[in-house]
N, C-alpha and C positions, 0 to 999 in steps of 0.2 A: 402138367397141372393146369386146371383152368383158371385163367386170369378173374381177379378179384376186380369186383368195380369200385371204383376207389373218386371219393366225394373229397372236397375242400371245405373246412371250418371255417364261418367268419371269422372275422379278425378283431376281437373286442378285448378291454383291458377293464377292468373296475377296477376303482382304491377304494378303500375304504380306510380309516382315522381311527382308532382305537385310543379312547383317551382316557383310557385309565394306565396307558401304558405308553413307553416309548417307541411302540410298531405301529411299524404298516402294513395292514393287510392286502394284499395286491391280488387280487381274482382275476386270473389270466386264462384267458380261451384261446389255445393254442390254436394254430391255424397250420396245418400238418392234412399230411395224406390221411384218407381211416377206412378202415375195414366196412364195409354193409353192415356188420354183425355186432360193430362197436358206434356208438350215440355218437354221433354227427359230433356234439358240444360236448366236449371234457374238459372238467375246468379244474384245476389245482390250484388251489390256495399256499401262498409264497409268505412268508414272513422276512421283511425288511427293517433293519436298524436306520433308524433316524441318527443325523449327523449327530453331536453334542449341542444343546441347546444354547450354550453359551456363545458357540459360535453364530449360531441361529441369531442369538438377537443382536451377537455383532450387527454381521449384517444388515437387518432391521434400524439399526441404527444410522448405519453407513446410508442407507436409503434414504432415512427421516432426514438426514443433514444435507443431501444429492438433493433433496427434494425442496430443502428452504432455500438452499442457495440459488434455485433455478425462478422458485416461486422470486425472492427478491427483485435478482435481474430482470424478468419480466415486470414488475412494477418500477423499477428505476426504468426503462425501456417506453413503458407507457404514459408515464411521466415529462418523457423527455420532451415531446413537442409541447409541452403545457409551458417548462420552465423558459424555452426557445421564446414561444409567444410573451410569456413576463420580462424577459432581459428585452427583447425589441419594446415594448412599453416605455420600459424603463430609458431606451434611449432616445425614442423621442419624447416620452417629459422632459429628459435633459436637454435636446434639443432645443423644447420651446423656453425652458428655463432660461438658458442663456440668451436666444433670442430675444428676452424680455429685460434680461438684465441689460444686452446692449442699446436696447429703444429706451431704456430708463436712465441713460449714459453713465452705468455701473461699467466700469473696467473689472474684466474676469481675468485674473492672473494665471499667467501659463505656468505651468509644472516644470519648473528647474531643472533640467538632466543634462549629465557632462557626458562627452565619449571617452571609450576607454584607449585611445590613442591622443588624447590631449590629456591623460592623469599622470602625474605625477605617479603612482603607485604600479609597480609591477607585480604586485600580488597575484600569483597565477591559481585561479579556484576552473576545475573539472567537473561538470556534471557529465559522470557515467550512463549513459541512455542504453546499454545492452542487456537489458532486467525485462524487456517487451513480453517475453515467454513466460515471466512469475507473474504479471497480472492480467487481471481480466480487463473487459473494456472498461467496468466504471472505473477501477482504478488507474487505468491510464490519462482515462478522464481528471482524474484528481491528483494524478502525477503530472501530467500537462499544466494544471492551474498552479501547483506548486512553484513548477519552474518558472511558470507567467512571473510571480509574485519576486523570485529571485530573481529577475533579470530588472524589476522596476524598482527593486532595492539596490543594484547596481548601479542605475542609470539616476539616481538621486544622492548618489555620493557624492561628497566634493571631490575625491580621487577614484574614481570607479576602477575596481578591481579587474584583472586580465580575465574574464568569464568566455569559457569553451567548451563545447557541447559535444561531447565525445561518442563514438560508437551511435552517429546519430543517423539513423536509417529504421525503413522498417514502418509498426504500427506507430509509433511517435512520431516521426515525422509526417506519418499524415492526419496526425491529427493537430499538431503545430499548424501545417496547411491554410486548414481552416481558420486561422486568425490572419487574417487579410496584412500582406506586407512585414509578414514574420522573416520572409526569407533575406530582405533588406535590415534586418536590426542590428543594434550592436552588440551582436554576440560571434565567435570565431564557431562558425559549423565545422565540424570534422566530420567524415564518416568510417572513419578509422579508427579503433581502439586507442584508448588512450597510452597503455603501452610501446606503441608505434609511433608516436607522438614527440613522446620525452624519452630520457634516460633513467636506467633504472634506479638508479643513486640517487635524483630529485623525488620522485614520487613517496606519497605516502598516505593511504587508502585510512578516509574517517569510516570507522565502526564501532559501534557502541559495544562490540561482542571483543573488540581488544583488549588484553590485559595491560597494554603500552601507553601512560598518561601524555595527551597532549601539552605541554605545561606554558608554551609559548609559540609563537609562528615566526616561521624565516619565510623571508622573503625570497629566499633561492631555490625555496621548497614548491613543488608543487601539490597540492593538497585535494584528495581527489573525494566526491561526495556522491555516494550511489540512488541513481534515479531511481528509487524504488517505492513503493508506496504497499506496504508488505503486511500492515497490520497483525503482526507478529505472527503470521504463517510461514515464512521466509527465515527463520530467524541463524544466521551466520553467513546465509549468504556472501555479502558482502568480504566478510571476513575468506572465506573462501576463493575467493577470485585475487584476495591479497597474498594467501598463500600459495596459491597457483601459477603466479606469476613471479613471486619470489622477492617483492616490495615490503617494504615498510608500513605499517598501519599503526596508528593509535589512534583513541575514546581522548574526545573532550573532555575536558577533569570536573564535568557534577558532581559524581560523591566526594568531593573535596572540596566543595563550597555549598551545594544543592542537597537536601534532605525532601528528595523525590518521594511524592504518594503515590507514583506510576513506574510500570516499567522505563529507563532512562532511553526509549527510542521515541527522535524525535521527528519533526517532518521536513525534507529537503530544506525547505525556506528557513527553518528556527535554524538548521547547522548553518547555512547561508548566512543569515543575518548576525548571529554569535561570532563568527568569524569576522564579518566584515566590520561590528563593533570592535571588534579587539584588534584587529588593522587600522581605526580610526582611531584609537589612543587608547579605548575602555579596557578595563580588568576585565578579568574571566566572571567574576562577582556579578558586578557592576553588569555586563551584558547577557548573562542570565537570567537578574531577576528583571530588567527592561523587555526582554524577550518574551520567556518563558509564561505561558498561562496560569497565571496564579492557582487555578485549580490543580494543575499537577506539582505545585510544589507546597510540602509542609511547612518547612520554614528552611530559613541559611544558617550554614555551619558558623560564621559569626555572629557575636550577641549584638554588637552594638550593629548590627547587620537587621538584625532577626527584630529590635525593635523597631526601625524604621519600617520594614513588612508589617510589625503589626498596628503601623499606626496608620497604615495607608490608605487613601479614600475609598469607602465602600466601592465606588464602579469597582474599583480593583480587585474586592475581594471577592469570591464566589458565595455562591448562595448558601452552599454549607455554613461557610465562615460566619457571615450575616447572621444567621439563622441562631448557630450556636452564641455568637455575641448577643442578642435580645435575649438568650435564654438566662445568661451569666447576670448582666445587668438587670435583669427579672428577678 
């Protein structure tokens, strides 16, 4: 038999969108050997099912959210050398400040800070730094100033608490770094987990996500506070690493004195500070509402509590509060 001559089809695909319906019409020009005697282009029309549309705007969603989160960072990002150029401003206005107060022979008083090897207080507090992988840069960013803020709550106590920097390696540490003469401070760097550190028997991991009330502090205790800065994307984490390792955890006792407007997670420095008032003699009350941002809290589980809250000086109270007060008195 005599050999057929035999041609190649391009190779083109069309869709088409039918929207009155959930197909796709897909016009496919097969690209195959073909007879002389048969049209070079045969096309057959294919009818395809679309996924479920609900999955569809999943997705769409997932996208929309991928896509602010990216949008933000790039503006925190672009931002960033603007804020750099206002804090150098700001330090030498202060510079000249001071320079002016001293030629006007104003004595400028130095900042009172004790070390924690001449305190009286063994109070051992742990900031956990092994969280580098749940946030992003900014939040590392604002987990760093955090810690800043505990370590100068520290160093202004009359008994500065035993403050140790745990699981400390990695993106935190170099972004610590970058504050000139950090590595000289009075804080005990570890770069070892805090497990490795202490006994399992002292330990006991603050989370808000415990159902175990904190009701007092020992001093034989070591009390461990997770570097995290999570804005409730995280949320058990910590607790997780308490059960992983097989420690003790309990939550600060809020809803036992606190009638919170907000989820009860708070930020490194508020557990920092709460603590270290109630190591300095204050109630769990008492170093709440000193602490805590009047806007996240309603009122204290105490009346005779609750009226001192409402009698207290507007700066104190939030805008809301303010706002609703001229309306009552109105």
């Amino acid at each position: 038999m005599p050999n057929k001559t035999m041609n190649e089809s391009p190779e083109t695909v069309n869709i088409k969108l039918n929207n009155d319906t959930n197909n796709v019409v897909v016009e496919e020009i097969i690209k195959r050997p073909v007879d002389e005697s048969e049209d070079v282009c045969e096309s057959k029309p294919k009818i395809c099912k679309l996924e479920d549309e609900s999955n569809d705007d999943q997705s769409n969603i997932l996208s929309k959210r991928q896509l602010k989160k990216i949008q933000k960072q790039q503006m925190w990002l672009e931002k960033k050398a603007k804020r750099r150029e206002i804090n150098k401003e700001k330090k030498v206005e202060r510079k000249k400040w001071k320079a002016q107060m001293r030629e006007s022979g104003v004595e400028i008083p130095k900042v009172r800070t004790n070390k924690m090897a001449e305190s009286t207080c063994k109070q051992r507090i742990v900031l956990d730094m092994s969280y580098d992988d749940l946030m992003s840069d900014k939040d590392l960013c604002k987990c760093s100033n955090q810690i800043l803020r505990c370590y100068g709550l520290n160093r202004r106590m009359d008994n500065p608490m035993q403050l140790y920097f745990c699981s400390y390696e990695g993106k935190i540490k170099e972004i610590m770094a970058k504050h000139n003469g950090s590595e000289s401070w009075d804080i005990k760097y570890i770069e070892k987990s805090f497990d490795k550190e202490f006994q399992k028997e002292e330990m006991v991991y603050l989370t808000s996500d415990s159902l175990n009330v904190l009701e007092s502090i020992d001093e034989n205790k070591v009390y461990i506070i997770g570097g995290l800065v999570d804005h409730n994307s995280c949320k058990g984490a910590s607790l997780k690493v308490a059960n992983n390792l097989g420690i003790a955890h309990a939550r600060l006792p809020i809803n036992e004195h606190i009638n919170m407007q907000t989820r009860k997670i708070l930020t490194i420095n508020h557990v920092f500070e709460i603590i270290s008032k109630v190591v300095s003699g204050m109630s769990w009350k008492e170093a709440f509402i000193s602490t805590l941002p009047k806007r996240k809290m309603v009122s204290v589980i105490d009346e005779e509590d609750l009226l001192e809250y409402e009698n207290c000086s507007p700066e104190c109270k939030s805008k809301e509060e303010i706002e609703n007060l001229g309306v009552e008195n109105n």
